[in-house]
C-alpha positions as CSV (number, residue, x, y, z in Angstrom):
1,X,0.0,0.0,0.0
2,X,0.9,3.6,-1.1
3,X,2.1,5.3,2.9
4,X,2.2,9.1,1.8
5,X,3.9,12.0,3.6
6,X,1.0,13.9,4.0
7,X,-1.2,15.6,6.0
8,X,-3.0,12.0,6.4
9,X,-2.4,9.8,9.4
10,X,0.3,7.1,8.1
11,X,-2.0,4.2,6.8
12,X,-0.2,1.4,7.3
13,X,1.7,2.6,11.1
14,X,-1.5,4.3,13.0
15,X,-3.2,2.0,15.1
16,X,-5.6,4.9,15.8
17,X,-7.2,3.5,12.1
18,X,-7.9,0.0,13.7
19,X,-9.2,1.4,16.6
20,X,-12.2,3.4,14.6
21,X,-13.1,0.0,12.9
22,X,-13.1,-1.1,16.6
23,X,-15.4,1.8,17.8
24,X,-17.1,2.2,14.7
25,X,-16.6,5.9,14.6
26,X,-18.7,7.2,12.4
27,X,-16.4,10.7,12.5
28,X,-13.8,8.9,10.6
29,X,-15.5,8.2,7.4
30,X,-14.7,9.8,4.4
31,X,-10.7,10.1,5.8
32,X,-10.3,6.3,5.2
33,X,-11.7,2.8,4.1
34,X,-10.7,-1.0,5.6
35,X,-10.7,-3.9,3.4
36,X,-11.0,-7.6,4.1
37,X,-9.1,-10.3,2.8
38,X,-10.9,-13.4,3.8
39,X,-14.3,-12.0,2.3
40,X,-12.8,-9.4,-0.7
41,X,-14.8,-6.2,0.7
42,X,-14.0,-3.2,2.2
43,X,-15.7,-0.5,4.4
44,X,-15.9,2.7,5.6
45,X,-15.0,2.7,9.5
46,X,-18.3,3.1,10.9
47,X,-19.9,0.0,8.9
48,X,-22.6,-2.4,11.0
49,X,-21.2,-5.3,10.0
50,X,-19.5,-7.8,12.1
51,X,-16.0,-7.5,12.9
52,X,-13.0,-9.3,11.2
53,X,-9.6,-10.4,12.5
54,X,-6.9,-7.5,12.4
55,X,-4.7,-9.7,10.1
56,X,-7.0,-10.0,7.8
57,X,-7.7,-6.1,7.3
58,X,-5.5,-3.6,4.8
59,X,-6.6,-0.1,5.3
60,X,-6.9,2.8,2.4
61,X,-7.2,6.2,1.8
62,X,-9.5,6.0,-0.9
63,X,-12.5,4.0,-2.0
64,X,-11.1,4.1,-5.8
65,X,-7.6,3.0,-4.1
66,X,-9.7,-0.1,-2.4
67,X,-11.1,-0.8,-5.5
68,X,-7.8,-0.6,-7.7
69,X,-6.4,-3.5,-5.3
70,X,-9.3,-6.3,-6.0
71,X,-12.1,-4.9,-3.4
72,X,-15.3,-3.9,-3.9
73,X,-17.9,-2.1,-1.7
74,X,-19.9,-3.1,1.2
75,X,-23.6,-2.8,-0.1
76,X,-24.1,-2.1,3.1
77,X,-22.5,0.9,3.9
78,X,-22.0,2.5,1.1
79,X,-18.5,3.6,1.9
80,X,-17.8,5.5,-1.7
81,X,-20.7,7.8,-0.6
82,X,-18.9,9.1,2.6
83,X,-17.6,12.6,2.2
84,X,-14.0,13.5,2.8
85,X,-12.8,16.7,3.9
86,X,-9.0,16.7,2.4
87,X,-9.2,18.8,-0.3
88,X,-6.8,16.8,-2.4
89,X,-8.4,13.3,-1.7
90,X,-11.6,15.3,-2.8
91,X,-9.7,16.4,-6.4
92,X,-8.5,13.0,-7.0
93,X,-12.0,11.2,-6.2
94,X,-13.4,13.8,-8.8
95,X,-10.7,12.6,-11.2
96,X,-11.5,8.9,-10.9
97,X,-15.3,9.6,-11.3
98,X,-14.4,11.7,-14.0
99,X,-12.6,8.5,-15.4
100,X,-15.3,5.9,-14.1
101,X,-18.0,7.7,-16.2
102,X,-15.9,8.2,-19.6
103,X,-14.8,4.5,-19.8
104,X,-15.8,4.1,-23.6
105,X,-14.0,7.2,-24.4
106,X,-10.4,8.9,-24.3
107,X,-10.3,11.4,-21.4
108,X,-7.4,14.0,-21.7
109,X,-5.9,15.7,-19.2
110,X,-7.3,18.9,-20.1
111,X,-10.7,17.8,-20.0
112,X,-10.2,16.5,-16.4
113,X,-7.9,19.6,-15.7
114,X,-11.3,21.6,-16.9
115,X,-13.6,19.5,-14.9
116,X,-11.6,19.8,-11.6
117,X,-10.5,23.2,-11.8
118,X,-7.3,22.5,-11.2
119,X,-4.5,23.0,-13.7
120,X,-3.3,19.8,-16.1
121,X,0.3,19.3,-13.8
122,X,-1.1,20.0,-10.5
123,X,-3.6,17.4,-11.0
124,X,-1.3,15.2,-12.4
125,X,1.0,15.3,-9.6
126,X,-1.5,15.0,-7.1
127,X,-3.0,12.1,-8.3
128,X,0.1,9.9,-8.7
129,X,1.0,11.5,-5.0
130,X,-2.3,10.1,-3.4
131,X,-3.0,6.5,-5.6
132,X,0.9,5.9,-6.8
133,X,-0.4,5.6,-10.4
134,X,-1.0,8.5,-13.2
135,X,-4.5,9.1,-14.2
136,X,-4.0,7.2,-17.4
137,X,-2.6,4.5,-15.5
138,X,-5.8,4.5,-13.9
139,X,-7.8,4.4,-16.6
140,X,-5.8,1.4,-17.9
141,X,-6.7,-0.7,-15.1
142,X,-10.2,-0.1,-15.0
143,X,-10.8,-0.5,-18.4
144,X,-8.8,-4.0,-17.7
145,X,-11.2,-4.8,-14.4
146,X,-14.2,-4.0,-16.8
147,X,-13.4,-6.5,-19.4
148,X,-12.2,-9.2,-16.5
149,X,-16.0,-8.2,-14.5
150,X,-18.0,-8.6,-18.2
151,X,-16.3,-12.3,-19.3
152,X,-16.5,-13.7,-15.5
153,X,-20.6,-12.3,-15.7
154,X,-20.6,-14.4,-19.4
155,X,-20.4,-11.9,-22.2
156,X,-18.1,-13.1,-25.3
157,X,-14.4,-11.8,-25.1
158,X,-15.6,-9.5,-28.1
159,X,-18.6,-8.0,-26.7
160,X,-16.7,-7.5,-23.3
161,X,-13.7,-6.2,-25.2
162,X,-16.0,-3.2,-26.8
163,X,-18.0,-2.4,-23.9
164,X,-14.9,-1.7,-22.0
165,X,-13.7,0.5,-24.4
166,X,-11.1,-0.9,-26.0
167,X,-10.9,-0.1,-30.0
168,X,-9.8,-3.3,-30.7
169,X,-8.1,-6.6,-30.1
170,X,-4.8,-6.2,-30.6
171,X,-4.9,-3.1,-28.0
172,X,-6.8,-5.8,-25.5
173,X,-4.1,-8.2,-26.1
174,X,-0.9,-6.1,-25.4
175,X,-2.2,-4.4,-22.9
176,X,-3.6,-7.4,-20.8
177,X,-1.6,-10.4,-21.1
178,X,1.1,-9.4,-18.5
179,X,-1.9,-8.9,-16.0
180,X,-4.0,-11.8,-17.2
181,X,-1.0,-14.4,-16.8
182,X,-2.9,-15.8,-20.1
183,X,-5.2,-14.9,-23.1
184,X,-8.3,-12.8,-22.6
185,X,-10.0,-15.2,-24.2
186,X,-8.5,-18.2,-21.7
187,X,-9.2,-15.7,-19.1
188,X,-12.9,-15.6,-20.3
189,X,-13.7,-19.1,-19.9
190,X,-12.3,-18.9,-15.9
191,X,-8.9,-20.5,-17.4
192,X,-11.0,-23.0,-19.2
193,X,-8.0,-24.8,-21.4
194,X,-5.0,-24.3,-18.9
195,X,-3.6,-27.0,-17.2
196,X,-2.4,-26.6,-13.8
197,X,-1.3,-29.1,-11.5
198,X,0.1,-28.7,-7.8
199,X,1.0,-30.6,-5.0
200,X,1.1,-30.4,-1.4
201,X,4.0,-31.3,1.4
202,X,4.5,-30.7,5.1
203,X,7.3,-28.3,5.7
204,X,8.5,-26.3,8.5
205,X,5.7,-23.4,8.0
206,X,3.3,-26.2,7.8
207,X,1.7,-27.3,5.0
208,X,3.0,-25.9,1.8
209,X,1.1,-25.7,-1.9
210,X,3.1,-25.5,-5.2
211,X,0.8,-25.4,-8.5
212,X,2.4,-25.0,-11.9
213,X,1.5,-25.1,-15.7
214,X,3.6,-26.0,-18.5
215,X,5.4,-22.5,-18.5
216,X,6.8,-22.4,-14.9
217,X,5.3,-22.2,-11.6
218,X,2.4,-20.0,-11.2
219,X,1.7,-20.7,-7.3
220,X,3.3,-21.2,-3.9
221,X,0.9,-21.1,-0.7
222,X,1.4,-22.0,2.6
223,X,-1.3,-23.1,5.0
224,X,-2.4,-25.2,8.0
225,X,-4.7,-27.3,5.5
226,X,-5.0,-28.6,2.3
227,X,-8.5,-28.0,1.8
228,X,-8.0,-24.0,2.6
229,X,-5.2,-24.5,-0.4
230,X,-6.5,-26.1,-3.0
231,X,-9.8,-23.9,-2.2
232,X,-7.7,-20.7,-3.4
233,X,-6.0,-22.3,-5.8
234,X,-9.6,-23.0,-7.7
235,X,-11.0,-19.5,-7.0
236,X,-9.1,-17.9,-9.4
237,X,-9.1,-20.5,-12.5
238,X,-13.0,-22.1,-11.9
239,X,-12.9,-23.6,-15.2
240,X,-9.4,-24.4,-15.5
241,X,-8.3,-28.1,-15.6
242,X,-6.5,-28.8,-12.1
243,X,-5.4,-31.6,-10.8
244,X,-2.7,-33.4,-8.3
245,X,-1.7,-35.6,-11.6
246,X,-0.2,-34.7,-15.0
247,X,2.4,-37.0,-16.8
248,X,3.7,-33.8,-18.8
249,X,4.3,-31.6,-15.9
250,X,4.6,-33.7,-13.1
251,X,8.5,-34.2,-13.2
252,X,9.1,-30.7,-13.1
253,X,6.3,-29.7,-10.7
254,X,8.6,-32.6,-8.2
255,X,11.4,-31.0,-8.7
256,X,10.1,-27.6,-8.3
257,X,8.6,-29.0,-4.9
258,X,11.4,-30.0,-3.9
259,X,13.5,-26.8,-4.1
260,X,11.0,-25.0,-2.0
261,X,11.2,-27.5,0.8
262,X,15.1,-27.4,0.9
263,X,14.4,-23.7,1.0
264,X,11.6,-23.7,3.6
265,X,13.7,-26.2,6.0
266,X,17.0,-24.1,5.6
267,X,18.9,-26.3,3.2
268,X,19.7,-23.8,0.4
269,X,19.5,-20.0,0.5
270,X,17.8,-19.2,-2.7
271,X,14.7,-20.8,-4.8
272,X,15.6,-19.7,-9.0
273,X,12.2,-21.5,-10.5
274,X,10.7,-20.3,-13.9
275,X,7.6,-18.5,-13.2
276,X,4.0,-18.1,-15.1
277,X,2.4,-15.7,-12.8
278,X,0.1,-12.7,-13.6
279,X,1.7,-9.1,-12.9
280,X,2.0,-5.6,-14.1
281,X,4.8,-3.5,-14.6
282,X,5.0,-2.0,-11.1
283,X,4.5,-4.9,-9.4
284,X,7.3,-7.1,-11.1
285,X,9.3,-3.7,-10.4
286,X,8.7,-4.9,-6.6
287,X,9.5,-8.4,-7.3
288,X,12.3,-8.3,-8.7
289,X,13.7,-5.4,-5.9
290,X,12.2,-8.2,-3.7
291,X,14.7,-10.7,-4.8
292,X,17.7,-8.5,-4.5
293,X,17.4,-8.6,-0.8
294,X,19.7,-10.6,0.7
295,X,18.8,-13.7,3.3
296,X,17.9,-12.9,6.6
297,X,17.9,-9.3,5.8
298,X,14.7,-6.7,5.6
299,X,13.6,-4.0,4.1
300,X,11.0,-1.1,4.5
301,X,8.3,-0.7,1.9
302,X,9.6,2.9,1.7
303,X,13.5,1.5,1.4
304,X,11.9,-0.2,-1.7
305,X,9.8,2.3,-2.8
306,X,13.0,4.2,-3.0
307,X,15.1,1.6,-4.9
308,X,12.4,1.2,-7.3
309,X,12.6,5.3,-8.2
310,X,9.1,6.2,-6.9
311,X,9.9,6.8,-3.2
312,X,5.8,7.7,-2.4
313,X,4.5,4.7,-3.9
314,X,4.9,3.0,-0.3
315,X,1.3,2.0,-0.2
316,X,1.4,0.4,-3.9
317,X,4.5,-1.6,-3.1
318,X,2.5,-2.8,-0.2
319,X,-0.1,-4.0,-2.1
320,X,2.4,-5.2,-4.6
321,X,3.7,-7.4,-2.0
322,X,0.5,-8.3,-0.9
323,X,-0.4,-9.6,-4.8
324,X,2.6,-11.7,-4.6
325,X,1.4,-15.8,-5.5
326,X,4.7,-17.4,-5.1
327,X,5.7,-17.3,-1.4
328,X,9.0,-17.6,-0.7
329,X,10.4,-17.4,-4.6
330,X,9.6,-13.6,-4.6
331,X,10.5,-12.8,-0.6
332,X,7.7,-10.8,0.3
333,X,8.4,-11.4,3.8
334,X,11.4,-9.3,3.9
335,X,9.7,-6.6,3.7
336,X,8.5,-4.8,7.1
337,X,7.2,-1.4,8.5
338,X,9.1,2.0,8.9
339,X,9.3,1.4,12.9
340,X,10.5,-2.5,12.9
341,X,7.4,-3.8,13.0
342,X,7.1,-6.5,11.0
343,X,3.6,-5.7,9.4
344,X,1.2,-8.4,7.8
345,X,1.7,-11.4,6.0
346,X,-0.8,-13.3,3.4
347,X,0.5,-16.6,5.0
348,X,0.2,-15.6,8.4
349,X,2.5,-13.1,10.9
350,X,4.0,-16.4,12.5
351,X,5.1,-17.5,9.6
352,X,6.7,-14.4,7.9
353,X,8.6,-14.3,11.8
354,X,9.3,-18.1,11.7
355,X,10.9,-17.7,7.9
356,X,13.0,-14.6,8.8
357,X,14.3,-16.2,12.2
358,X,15.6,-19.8,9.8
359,X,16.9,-17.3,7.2
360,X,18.7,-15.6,10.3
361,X,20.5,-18.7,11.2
362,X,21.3,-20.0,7.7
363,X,23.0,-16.9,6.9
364,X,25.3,-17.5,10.4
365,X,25.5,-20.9,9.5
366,X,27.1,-19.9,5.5
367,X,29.3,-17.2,6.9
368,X,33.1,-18.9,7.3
369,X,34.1,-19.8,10.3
């Protein structure tokens, strides 16, 4: 997630933002949103609804922010109709609207500079500074969600294509397949076509998931069952063919398996595996930083904000980290909070302190003697 030097309260370090969800204070809508893992909703502070475990909540600035990282509103509370009284969260809201509401057509930055008020840089600036992206980078990934929303719902990959404004196929094609991880038109039919197999092992953390297709490895979970694995694992792909058996992939998917556990159980230092994961730009900008850091060492999301060259996209390496699929081959669990603290985990807080602690005492046990 995107942690801005603002006039904001630090999203990801202030406990005072769990403590609203707590209290439900309804003062506090409007100046932020909380999102839920386990159920893929988020709300404004005040919301009814019961209340979650804190591991399982991410907190945001911004509805539109919520929204850009896979959530979508409580129908409850509303929470995109809660006013905010930050005069730059209010520009940038208008912006996405703006953008929201002209999906079939090309929206300049002087049109929203003219619809805002506010002049063409300003407003450029401002936006990257409070969601991490440009406006058009925006634009892109809504269009994207649209035509991911309309082929899950059952229209044809052309129909969905048009009515989320794309002029034609070859645009849908460049632009997507990085973030699809396949075809749209696989993606249409809920991966109907790909083959994925995956396996599961006890390992130190647990029990451990590794799923790959032909191209590389496109999933490693951890766990404490293998029904909550495999359950995930078939959320994304519905219609995809996966199994625990394959004669083509199998070999490799054993030997893949097997670098992992050497990893997890502190019997090599580094897992090289070819990957066929889903990512955009940004995010394999994180990944890749990810990777450079060495074992048993940590990083801050701003340190590799910084490194990256976009030292106030804190938030959106965050949630970068949080997309990551492949535990442990992309080290997502190096990374920690400003202050030390080590900050969530999708695999669990124990874990990510269990896995730095083992990578702690490898290191020691490489160094000469």
């Amino acid at each position: 997630m995107l942690e801005l030097q603002t006039n904001m309260p630090a999203v990801m370090n202030n406990p005072e933002l769990w403590n609203a969800v707590l209290s439900r204070d309804a003062s506090r809508d409007g100046s932020f949103v909380f999102a839920v893992r386990s159920t893929g909703i988020y709300c404004r502070p005040s919301c009814p609804a019961r209340r979650p475990r804190r591991e399982q909540v991410r907190f945001f600035q911004l509805p539109e922010a919520a929204e850009q990282a896979g959530f979508r509103a409580c129908r409850r509370c509303h929470p995109r109709r809660a006013k905010t009284a930050d005069p730059q969260i209010e520009v940038v809201r208008q912006i996405c609207h703006a953008i929201d509401e002209h999906d079939e057509e090309p929206l300049t930055m002087k049109a929203l500079s003219t619809a805002t008020g506010v002049s063409a840089h300003h407003l450029q600036r401002t936006f990257k500074h409070v969601m991490g992206i440009t406006p058009r980078q925006y634009k892109e990934n809504r269009r994207l969600a649209n035509f991911k929303a309309k082929v899950k719902a059952g229209a044809n990959v052309t129909d969905a294509m048009y009515d989320a404004g794309y002029g034609s196929s070859r645009s849908l094609y460049e632009t997507s397949s990085a973030r699809l991880g396949m075809t749209p038109a696989t993606y249409g039919r809920g991966g109907r076509g790909m083959r994925i197999i995956y396996t599961i092992a006890d390992c130190a953390l647990g029990r451990v998931l590794v799923a790959a297709t032909e191209r590389g490895v496109c999933s490693v979970a951890l766990g404490d069952s293998d029904s909550e694995l495999v359950t995930a694992l078939f959320a994304e792909y519905p219609s995809a063919s996966i199994d625990s058996k394959d004669t083509a992939i199998s070999p490799s998917l054993n030997l893949w398996l097997s670098k992992v556990l050497e990893h997890v159980n502190g019997k090599s230092s580094r897992i090289d595996l070819p990957l066929d994961i889903q990512a955009t730009a940004f995010q394999w900008s994180v990944w890749e930083e990810l990777r450079r850091i060495p074992l048993g060492d940590t990083r801050s999301y701003q340190d590799i904000a910084r490194a990256i060259g976009k030292p106030k996209a804190v938030r959106a390496v965050a949630s970068a980290c949080a997309g990551n699929h492949v535990a442990l081959i992309i080290p997502c669990h190096r990374v920690i909070r400003e202050d030390k603290n080590p900050g969530g985990y999708r695999w669990g807080l124990e874990r990510k302190c269990k896995l730095l602690a083992s990578e702690r005492e490898l290191r020691e046990a490489c160094l000469p003697k």
